[in-house]
N, C-alpha and C positions, 0 to 999 in steps of 0.2 A: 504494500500500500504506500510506503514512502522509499526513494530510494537510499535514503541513508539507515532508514528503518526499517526491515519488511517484515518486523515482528508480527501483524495488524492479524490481527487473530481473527449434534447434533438431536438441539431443537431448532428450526425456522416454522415461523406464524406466521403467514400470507396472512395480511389484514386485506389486502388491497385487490383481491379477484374480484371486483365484482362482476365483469360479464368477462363472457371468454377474447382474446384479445383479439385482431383480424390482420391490420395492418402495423406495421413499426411507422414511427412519427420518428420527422426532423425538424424538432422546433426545441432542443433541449440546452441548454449549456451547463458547463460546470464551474465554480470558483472553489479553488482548494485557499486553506484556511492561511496561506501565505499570500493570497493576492485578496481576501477579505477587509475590506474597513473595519479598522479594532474594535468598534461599538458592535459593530455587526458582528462579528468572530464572537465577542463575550456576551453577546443574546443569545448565539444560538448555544454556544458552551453554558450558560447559565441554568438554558432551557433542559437541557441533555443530564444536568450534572443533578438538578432537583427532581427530574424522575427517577435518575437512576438512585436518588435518597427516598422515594417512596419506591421502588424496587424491590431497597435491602428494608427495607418496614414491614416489607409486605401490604403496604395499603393497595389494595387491588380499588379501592372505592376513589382516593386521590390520583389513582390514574389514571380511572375511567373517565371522572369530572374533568381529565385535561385531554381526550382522547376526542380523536376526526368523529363523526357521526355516524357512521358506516361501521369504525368498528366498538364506538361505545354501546349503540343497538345490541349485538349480539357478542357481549364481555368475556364469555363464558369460558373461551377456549385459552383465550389472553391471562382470566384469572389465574386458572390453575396453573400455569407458566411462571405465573409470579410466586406462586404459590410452592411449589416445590426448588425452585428456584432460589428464594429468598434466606432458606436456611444455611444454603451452604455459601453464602456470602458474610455469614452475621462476624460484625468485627470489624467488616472489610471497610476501608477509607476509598470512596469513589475520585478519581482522578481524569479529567477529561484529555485523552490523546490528541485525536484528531475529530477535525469538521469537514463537513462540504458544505455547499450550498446548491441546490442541484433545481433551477428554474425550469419548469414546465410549463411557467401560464399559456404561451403561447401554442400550445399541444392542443390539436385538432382531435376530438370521438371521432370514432368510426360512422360510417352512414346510418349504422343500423342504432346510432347514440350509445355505443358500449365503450369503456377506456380502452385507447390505444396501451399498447410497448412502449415502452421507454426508454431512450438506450443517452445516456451522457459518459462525457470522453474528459478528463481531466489529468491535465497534464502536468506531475510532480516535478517543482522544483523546476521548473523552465526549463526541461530536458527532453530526451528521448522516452523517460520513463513515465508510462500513466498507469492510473485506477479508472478504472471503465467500471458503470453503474447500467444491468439491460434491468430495470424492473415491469413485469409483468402488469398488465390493463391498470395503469397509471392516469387516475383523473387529473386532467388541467390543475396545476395550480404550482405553488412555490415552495421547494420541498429541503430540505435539510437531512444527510446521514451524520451522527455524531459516535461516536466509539469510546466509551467511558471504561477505563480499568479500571476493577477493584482487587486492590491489593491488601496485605497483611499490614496495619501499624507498623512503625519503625521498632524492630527488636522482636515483632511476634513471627511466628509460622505458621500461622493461621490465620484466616482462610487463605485456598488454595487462590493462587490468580486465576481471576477471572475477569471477560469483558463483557461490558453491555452496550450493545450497537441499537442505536434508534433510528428510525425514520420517522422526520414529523414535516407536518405540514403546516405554514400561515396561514392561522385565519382569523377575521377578527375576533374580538372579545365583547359580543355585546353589556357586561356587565362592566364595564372600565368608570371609574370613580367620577371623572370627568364627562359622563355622559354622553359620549361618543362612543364607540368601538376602537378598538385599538388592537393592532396587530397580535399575535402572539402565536408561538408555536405550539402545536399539540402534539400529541402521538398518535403517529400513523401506524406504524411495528416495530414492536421491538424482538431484538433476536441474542439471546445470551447463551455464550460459549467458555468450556474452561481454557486458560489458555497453555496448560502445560496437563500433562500425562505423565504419573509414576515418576514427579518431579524433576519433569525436562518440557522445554518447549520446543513449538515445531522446530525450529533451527536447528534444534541438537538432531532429531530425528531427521532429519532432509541430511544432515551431514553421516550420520549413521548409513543412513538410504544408499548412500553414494559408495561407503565403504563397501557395504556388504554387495553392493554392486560389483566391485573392484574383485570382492572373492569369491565371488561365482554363485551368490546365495541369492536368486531372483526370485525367489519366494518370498524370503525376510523383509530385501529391498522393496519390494512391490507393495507389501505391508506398511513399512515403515515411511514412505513417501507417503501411503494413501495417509497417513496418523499426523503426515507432519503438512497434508493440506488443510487435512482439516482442524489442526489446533491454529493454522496462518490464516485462512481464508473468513472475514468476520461473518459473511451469511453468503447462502447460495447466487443471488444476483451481484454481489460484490466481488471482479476480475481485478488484476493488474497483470502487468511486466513481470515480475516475479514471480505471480501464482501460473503465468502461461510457462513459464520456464521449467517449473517446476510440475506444472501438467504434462510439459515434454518429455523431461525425463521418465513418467513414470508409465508411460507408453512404451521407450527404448527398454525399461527395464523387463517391462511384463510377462511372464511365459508364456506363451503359446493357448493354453487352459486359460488364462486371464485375460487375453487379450480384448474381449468385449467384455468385460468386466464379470461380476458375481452378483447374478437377480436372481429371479422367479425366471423370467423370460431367456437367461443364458445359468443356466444350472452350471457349477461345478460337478461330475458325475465322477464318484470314485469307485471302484470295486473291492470288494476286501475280496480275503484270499479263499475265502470258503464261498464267493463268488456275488453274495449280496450289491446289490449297488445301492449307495448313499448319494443324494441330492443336495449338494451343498448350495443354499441361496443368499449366503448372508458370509463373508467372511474377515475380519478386521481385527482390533486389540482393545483391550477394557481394563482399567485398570481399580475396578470397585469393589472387586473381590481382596488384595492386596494389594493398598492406594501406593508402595513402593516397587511395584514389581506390573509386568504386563502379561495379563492372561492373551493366550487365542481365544478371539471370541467369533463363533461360528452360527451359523443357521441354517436349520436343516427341514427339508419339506418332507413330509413322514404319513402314512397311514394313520386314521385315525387309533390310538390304543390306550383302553382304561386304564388296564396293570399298569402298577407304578415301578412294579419293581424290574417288570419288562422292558418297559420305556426307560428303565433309569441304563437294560444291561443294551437297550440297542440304542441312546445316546453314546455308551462307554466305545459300543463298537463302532460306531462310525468313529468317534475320534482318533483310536487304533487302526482303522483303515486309510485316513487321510494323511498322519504320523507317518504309517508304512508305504503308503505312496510317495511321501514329499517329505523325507526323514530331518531334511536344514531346520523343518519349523522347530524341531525341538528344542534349538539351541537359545533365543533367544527370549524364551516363556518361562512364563510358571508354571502355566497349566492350560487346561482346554477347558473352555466354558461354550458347551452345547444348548441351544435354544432349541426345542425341533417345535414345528411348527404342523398342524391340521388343519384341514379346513371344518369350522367350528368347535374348536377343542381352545381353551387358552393350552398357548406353549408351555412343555416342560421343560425347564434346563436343569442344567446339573454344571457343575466345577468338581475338575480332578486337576493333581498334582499330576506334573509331567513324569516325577518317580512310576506314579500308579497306573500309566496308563502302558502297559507290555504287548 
């Protein structure tokens, strides 16, 4: 996100679909927070830094009273984001990184009156390097992304870093003192991410990524790039220079099995040796089972099955079949945390020690 910084760190909350989008608009610009008028930079840092202080409150009611209309109508999904969100912050001192300012007014609907695409280009530090912004059926109007860390007091280790990235929109204030309306920003979405795994952030991991490239480990690497986009990358619609560089690479590293990544729609398909196949749809690292160490974290599409204790021994054996197919993963885990998934069943998972699983 900045060239001298590309620290700029999944939940994402589309507050902003309202109808499906048709055509991309060119009516956009962008002002990064170095070519901002300083009044204007500390409104919208102001704006950004008291939500993200009703964030860590957990006041879901103060941020909905400062929320676009579109998604204060329908709160619900927003709460509970704050909601589970808000504890693993407590402690945390909010710190504003970076702003944009990201103008839309001039952004044409579609024919049919639905918001267009959004796509703004900003260019860092008057260089080659930019932060590209494509937000999805984006109504006209004047919009701000801000990036607030929350970090540990000076001297504590807790809470873990974390960032909170807003999108808000200008609109007046019919209730201003003065009896006029008066500009202000609200919240359009917000999207909060941790910014380090098993206490490292993406940097270390991208730099990891590359080694274990170097030694022939394209399973590990391919892992450890996908961990270290998503502890840099602040939310889905937010691109730069760096995060495409770093999407480069993790195409060059990908095996063959990976290459269109790991859905529902391109299964991982493994064999174990007594000939069973396992469906891998989910495959990445988690580090919540021990917050020092990084489990495999896998997903598996599975037969519906009551038995627990079934399901717990054919979690165990797809794990031991993936293992014996792709033996690298072992090396840089604790363990394998199996999710298997039904259709209509909630998912069973389980966590095994890397020791345990032969």
């Amino acid at each position: 996100m900045n060239s001298a910084k590309p620290s700029a760190l999944c939940l994402l909350v589309t507050v902003l679909l309202l109808a499906p989008a048709c055509t991309a608009a060119l009516a956009e610009t962008c002002t990064t927070q170095s070519d901002l008028a300083p009044a204007e930079r500390d409104r919208i840092a102001n704006a950004a830094r008291s939500l993200a202080t009703s964030v860590l409150s957990n006041d879901a009611a103060a941020l909905r009273a400062r929320s676009v209309a579109e998604l204060a109508k329908d709160f619900g999904a927003l709460q509970y984001l704050v909601g589970v969100t808000a504890p693993k912050l407590a402690g945390g001192v909010p710190v504003v990184d970076q702003v944009y300012l990201l103008d839309a007014t001039n952004l044409k609907r579609n024919a049919d009156g639905s918001a267009p695409d959004a796509q703004f280009f900003c260019s860092l530090n008057h260089s080659t390097m930019e932060a590209e912004f494509d937000i999805p059926a984006l109504p006209p109007g004047k919009y701000a992304f801000a990036m607030v860390n929350i970090a540990p007091p000076p001297g504590a280790t807790v809470p873990a870093p974390w960032r909170l990235s807003f999108l808000m929109r200008e609109e007046p204030l019919p209730q201003a003192p003065t009896g006029q309306p008066q500009p202000t920003w609200l919240l359009a979405g917000l999207y909060p991410k941790p910014m380090t795994a098993a206490g490292h952030d993406g940097l270390w991991y991208w730099t990891q990524a590359r080694q274990m490239a170097r030694d022939k480990q394209p399973w590990n690497a391919w892992l450890f790039f996908q961990e270290a986009r998503k502890l840099l990358q602040p939310t889905d619609f937010v691109l730069s220079t760096h995060l495409d560089k770093l999407r480069s690479e993790i195409t060059d590293v990908a095996p063959p099995a990976l290459s269109e990544g790991v859905s529902v729609d391109a299964p991982l398909v493994v064999k174990a040796a007594d000939g069973t196949e396992y469906r891998f749809i989910g495959l990445g690292v988690d580090d919540s089972v021990a917050p020092s160490s990084l489990d495999l974290a896998v997903q598996l599409r599975v037969e519906p099955l009551a038995d627990q204790a079934a399901a717990r021994q054919r979690n165990a054996a797809a794990a031991r079949a993936l293992l014996a197919a792709y033996p690298e993963l072992r090396k840089p885990f604790h363990g394998v945390q199996v999710s298997a998934e039904a259709v209509g069943q909630i998912p069973f998972s389980t966590e095994q020690p890397m020791a345990e699983i032969k």
